[in-house]
N, C-alpha and C positions, 0 to 999 in steps of 0.2 A: 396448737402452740404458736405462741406470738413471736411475732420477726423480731425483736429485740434480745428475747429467747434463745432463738435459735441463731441469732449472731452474735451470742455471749457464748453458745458453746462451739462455734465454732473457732472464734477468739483464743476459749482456751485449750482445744484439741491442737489448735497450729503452736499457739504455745508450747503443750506438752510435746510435740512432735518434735519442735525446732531444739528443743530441751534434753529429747534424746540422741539426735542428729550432734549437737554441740559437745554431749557428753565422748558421744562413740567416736569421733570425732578426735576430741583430746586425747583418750584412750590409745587409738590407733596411732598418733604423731608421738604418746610416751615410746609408747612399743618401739614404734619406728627410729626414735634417737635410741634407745639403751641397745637395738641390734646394731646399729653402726655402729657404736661404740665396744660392744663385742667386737664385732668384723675390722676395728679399726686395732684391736690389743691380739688377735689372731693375726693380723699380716706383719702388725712389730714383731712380734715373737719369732716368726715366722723368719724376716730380715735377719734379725739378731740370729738365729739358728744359721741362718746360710752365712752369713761373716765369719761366723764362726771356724763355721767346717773350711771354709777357701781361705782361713791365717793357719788351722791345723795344718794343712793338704799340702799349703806350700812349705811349712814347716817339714814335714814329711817328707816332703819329693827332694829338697832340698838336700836332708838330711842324708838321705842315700846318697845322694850324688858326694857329696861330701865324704861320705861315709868311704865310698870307692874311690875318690880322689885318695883319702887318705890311708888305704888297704896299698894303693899303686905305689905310694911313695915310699910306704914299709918296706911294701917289696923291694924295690929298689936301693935305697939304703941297705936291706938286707946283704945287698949283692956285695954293695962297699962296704957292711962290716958286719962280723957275722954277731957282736953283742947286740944288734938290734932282733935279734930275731927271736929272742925271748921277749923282748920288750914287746915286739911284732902279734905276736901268741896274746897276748894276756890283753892289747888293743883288742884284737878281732872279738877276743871272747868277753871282755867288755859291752863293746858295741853290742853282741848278738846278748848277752845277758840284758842289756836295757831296752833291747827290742824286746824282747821276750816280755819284759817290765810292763814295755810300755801298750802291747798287744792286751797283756791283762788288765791294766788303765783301763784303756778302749771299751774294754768287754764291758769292764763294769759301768764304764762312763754311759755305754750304749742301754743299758739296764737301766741305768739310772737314770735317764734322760726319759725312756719310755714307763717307766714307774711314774714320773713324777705329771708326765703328758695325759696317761689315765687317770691318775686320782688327783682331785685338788686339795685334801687335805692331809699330807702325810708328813710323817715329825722323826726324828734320828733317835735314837736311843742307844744305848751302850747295853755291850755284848753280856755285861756282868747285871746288868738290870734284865736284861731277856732272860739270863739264865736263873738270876735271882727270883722273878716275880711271876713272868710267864709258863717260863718252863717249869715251874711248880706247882702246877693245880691248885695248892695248897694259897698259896700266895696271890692268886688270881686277881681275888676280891679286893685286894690293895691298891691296886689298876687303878688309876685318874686322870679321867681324860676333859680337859675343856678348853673351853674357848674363851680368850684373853683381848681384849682392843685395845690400841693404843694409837693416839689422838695423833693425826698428821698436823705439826703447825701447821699453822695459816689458812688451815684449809676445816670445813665443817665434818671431813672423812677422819676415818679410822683404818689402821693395819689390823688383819686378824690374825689371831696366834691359836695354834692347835697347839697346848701345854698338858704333856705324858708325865704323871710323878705316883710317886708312892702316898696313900694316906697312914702309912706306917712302914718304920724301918725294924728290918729283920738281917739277920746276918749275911754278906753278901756273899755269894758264889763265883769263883773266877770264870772268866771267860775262858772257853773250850774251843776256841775259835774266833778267825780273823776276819769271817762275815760281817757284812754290814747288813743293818736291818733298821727298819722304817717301819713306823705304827699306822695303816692307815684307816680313817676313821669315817665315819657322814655323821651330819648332826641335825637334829629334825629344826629346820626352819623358825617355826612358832615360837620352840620352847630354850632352843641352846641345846637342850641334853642329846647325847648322843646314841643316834640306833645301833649300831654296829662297829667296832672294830677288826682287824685280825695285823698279824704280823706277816710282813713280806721280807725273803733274807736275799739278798743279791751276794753276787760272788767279793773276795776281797780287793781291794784297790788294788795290792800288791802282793808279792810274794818275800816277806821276810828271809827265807834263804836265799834266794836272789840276792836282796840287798847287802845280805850278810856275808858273800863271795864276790857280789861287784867290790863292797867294800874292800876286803881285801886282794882283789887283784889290782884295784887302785893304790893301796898301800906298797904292794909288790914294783906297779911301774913306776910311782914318784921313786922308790929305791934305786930302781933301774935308770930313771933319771936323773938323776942326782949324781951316779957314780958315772956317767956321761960327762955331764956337765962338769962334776971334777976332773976329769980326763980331756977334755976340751975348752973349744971357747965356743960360746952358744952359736945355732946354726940356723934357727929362723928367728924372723919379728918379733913371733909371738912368744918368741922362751927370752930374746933377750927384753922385753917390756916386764914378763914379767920377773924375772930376775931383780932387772931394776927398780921395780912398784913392792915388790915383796909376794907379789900373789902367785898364785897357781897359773902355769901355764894353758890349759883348760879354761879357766875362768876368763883369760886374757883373749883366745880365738872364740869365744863364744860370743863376747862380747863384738868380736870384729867379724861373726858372721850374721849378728844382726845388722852393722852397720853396713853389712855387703848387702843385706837382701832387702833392705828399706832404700837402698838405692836405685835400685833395678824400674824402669820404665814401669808405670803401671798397667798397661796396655801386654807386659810381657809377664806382668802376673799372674795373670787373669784369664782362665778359658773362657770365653763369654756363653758355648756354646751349655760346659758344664753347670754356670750358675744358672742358666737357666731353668736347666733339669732340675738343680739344685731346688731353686724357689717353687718349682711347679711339684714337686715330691714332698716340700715341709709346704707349703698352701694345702694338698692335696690330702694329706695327713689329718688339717682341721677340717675338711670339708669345705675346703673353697676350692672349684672348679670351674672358675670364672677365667678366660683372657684377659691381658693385662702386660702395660705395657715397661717395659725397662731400659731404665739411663744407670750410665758408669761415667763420671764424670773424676777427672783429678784435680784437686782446688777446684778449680770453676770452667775446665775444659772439658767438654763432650769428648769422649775418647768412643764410646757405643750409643745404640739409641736403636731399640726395636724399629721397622721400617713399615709397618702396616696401615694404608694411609687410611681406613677404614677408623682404627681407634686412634689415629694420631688427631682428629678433630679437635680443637680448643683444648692441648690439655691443659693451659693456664686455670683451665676454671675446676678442671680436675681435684680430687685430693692425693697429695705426693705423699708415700711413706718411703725413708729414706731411713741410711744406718752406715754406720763410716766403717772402712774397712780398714785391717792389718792395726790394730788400735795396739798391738804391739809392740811396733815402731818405734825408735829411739824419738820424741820429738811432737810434732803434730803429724795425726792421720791425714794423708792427700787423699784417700781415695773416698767415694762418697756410692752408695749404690742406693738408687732410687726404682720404685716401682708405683704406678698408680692404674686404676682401674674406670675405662671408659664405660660401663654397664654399671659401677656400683649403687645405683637405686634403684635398678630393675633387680641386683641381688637378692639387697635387702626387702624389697615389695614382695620376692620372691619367698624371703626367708618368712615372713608375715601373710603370707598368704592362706594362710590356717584361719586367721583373721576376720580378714578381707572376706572372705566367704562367707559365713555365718552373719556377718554385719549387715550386708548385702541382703540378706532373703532378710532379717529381721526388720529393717529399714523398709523392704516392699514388703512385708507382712501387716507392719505398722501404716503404711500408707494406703495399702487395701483396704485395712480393717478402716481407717480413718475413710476414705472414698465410699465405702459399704454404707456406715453409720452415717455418713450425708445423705446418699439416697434414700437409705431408709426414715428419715428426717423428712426429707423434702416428698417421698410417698406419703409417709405416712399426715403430712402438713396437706399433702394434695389430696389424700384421702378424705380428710376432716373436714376439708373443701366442701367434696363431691357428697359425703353426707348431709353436707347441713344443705345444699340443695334439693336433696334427696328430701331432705324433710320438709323445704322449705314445697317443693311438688307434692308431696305426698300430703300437705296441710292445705293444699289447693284443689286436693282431685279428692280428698277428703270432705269440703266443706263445702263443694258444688253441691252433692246427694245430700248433704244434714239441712243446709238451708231450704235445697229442693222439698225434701222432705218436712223441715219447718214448717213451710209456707202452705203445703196441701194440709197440712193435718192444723194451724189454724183457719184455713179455709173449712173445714168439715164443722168446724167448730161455731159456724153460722149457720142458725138457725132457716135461713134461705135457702142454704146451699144443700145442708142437711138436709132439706123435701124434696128435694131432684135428685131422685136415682142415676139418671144417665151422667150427671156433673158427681157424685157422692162415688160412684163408679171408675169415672176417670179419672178421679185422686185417689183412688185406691190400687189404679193400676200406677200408678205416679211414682205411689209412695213405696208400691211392690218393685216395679225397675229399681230405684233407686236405692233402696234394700238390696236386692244381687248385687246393685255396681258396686257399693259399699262395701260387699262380703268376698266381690271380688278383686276388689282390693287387695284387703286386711289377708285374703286367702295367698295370694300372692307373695306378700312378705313375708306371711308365715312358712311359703314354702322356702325361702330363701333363708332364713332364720334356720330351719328344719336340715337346710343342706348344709350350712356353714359348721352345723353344732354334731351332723351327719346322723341325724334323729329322722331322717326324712323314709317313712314308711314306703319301698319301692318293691312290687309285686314282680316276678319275669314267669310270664307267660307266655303262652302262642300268639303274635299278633302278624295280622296280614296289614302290610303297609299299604295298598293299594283300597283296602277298601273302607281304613284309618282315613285316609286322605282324600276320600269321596265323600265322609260325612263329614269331616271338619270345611271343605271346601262349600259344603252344602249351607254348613249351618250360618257358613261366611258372605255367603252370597249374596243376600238384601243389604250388609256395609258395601261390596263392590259395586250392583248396583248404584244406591243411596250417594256413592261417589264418582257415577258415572262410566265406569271403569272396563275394562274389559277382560274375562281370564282365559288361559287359554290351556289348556287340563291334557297332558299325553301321560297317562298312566302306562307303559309298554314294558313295564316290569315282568318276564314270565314266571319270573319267582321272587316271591312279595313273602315271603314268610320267617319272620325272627325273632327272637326272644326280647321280652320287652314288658314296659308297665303300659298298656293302654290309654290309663289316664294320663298321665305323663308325658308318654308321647303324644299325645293329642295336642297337649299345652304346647310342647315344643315346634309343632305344624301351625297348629293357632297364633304364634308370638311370630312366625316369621313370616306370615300373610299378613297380620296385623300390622306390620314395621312395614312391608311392604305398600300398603295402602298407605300409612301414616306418611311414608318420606317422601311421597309421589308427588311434588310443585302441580304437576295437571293431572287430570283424571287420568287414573292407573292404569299399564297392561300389564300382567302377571301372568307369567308363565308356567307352570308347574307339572316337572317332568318326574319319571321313574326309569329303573333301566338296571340293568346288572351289569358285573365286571367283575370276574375273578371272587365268584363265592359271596362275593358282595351285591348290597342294592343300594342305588345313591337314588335320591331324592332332591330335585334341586327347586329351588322359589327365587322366579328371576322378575326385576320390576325394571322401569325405564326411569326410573327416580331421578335424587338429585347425587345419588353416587357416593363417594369415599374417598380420602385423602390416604394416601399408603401409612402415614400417619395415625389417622383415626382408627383404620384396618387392624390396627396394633390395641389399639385400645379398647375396640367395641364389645368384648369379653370380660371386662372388669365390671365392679360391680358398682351400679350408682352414674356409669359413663356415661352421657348421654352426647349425643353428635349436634352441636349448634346450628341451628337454622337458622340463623340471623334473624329478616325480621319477620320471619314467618313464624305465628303463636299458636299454631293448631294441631301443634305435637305436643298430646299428651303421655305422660308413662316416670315412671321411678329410676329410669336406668336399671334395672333388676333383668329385665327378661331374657337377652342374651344371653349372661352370668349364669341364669338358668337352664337355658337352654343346653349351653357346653357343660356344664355339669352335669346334665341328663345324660348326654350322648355318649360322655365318656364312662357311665355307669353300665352303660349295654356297652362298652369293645368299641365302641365307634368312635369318629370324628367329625368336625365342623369346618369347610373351607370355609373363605368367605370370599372373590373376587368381583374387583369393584373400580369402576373410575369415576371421577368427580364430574356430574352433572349428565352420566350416560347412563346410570343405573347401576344395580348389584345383584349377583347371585350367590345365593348361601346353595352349598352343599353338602346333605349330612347323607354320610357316608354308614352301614352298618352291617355287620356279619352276617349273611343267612343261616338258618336252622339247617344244619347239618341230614338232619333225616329228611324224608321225602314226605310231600303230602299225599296225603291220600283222597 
């Protein structure tokens, strides 16, 4: 493959990489604002819920006290006359009938608050449509339920409306009761239509007889007051205001106890220990369980301020949610109750971390595969390499025997040379060498061809390694000579026997004396030992050569590698033998060390299982 090639795919692998990097990327920063933005409509609601409860609460506390103030003063008037103490009577039972009232409120409020927290889309319906359409089997199928938008000026958003109707009117049924009931629905996503509904009944706001006996014991005390007031001259503020304005005396103190209680300090309002609970109970509700810090301020005075100096760090750069309190109040609300959270993007990172995982391994999946595919690139470029050297030696040790052979066989071809038996002889022995080298060539790669394709014919029979490696040593001995060399032979194996291919292994002994002779800069000393260890017999071939780079060591098993000599040209070979060799040894169970230092020499070590039975 051409480097143009291959930096045109790598061009557009970094592209398509940076491509899905930019996507996941945007993905994950969507994600990441629309949970803030959840987390930011959770803590308003949340605020608004605690305000709430702390203008009831003091409503409440209030009221009682009030309530008992004004039980003491019955009392006591009672004492100075005794027509108040019917009047007296019909207060108390008042007051407890609107408690009573206001307790069922409560209930139902408290239902109604956690109905509407569970479901997000649920719709009112009337008692006479439940009884009409649902509670009739019959009428069922007239059920209509969908969902309606309606355009927010200004803005590109929409309100949704969950709208319950009839597709057909049918005679109505009165209502049987003063429950309230809510339709609630889901609707599949995709399409608008809705999966499921059912009917939820909360208890009544009120209690009709109640109303209908407060009413008239209210009737009973305006009488009672009246015939007072005929008999006297008014006796507090609030009866002669209202005397004079025309109103109910009620409506007149009600009025002047909002004007008492919006006066009152706000710091004396306010349990600060309660809102706190308060906020950490409706946080804790949506599932925020986050620390977080809180201000009570009136107009623009600090009155509170959580003290942890931990998350007091910068909170200008914070976000503040905030909600005014007692919004009740004759006038402008003073109080302002603020909360903001020093962790809220380790939250959120928290909330998306479902994410963030998956993104993560597929991100180094994609960058492995992408790192993989370059190596294999760049092998497989350095392979193509190593081949075409391969050919470009193999067309070299190829063409020495053709022309060798060329030249004797037209030499024969001379009618001179042709009368001389001893010269007709020695080109015939010429042209026969050169024939084996040729075949032993071609044999060579065949065997390598044979192993790659795993076609390669391998016999396992009984072989004695000691006396394998006396005739290959034997047959090696006129090249060690021939290069001056010296070997030095400790066969000391006392058990040499293991399964094996003969031939094969022979080659495998032959290619590592061969290499050894070959890489030897001076005439050779080669060493060649045998020895057992643990079931095993290692065989080793040690030369004093020019050594190995830890580098090379790595690579001298691949196929077509050959170790550079620089300027030394008298190392012949295909890079094949090696390649072969480890693939031999690892077909009988065994292994190939190789240890080696540059310019001290090297010895290989082939390591192989002995024959289990014994010889005989």
């Amino acid at each position: 493959m051409k480097k143009k090639s291959i930096s045109l795919i790598i061009w557009l692998m970094s592209i398509a990489l940076l491509g899905v990097m930019g996507m996941q990327y945007y993905f994950i920063r969507e994600t990441y604002h629309q949970e803030s933005q959840l987390f930011d409509e959770k803590v308003n609601t949340s605020l608004a819920k605690v305000a709430s409860e702390i203008e009831k609460s003091e409503v409440l506390d209030f009221a009682k006290v009030q309530s008992k103030v004004n039980r003491d003063k019955y009392i006591e008037e009672q004492r100075k006359q005794q027509q108040l103490s019917e009047q007296l009577k019909i207060q108390q039972e008042i007051d407890r009938l609107r408690i009573t009232q206001q307790k069922i409120y409560e209930k139902f409020k408290e239902a109604d608050e956690a109905l509407k927290a569970s479901y997000p889309n649920i719709t009112p319906i009337s008692n006479w449509f439940y009884e009409t359409y649902y509670n009739n089997p019959q009428n069922r199928r007239f059920i209509q339920i969908r969902l309606e938008q309606e355009p927010i000026v200004g803005t590109s958003l929409a309100n949704t409306y969950v709208i319950v109707a009839a597709s057909k009117e049918v005679d109505p049924v009165p209502a049987k009761d003063d429950s309230v009931r809510y339709v609630i629905s889901e609707f599949d996503v995709l399409t608008g239509y809705v999966n499921w509904y059912r009917i939820a009944t909360l208890p009544p706001k009120e209690d009709p007889r109640l109303n209908k006996r407060i009413a008239e014991l209210v009737t009973s005390l305006d009488r009672i007051r009246a015939d007072l007031l005929a008999e006297s001259n008014p006796v507090t503020l609030f009866d002669t205001v209202a005397i004079l304005s025309g109103k109910k005396a009620n409506l007149v103190e009600d009025l002047a106890l909002s004007v008492q209680l919006a006066n009152r300090p706000l710091n004396k309002r306010i349990n600060t220990k309660r809102v706190h609970k308060l906020i950490q109970k409706e946080l804790s509700s949506r599932e925020i369980h986050a620390p977080f810090n809180m201000e009570i301020r009136d107009h623009f005075k600090l009155i509170y301020q959580t003290s942890d100096p931990k998350t007091l760090i910068e909170p200008q750069k914070l976000t503040r949610y905030t909600t005014e309190l007692f919004k009740g109040d004759i006038g402008e609300s003073r109080g302002r109750l603020s909360i903001y959270f020093p962790n809220k993007k380790n939250i959120i990172a928290k909330n998306i971390s479902y994410l963030l995982l998956p993104t993560l391994a597929l991100f180094a999946l994609l960058v492995g595969c992408f790192a993989y595919t370059l190596s294999i690139i760049f092998r497989q470029k350095k392979i193509s390499e190593m081949k075409t050297d391969f050919i470009n030696n193999m067309t070299h040790e190829f063409k020495t025997p053709v022309a060798t052979i060329m030249i004797a066989s037209e030499s024969l071809r001379d009618p001179e040379i042709a009368a001389d038996n001893k010269r007709v002889n020695r080109l015939a022995n010429i042209i026969y060498d050169e024939n084996v080298r040729l075949g032993n060539h071609i044999e060579r790669v065949l065997n390598i061809a044979r192993l790659e394709k795993e076609d390669l014919k391998i016999e396992k029979t009984d072989v004695y390694l000691n006396s394998l490696m006396d005739s290959v040593l034997d047959s090696m001995y006129l090249q060690i000579n021939k290069a001056n060399g010296k070997l030095i032979k400790e066969l000391n194996a006392k058990e040499d026997l293991v399964i094996g291919d003969e031939l094969h292994l022979s080659n495998v002994m032959f290619n590592l004396v061969d290499n050894a002779i070959k890489y030897s800069l001076t005439p050779p000393e080669i060493t060649v030992r045998s020895y057992n260890t643990n079931d095993k017999i290692i065989l080793s071939v040690s030369d004093k050569g020019m050594g190995m780079t830890k580098e090379q060591q790595e690579k001298i098993f691949d196929q077509f590698y050959r170790i550079p000599t620089g300027n030394v040209h008298n190392v012949k070979g295909f890079g094949l033998g090696l390649s072969y060799v480890n693939d031999i040894i690892k077909r009988f169970d065994g292994k190939i060390i190789v240890k080696s230092e540059k310019d001290k020499g090297t010895t290989f070590e082939v390591i192989l299982p002995l024959k289990k039975a014994n010889k005989n």
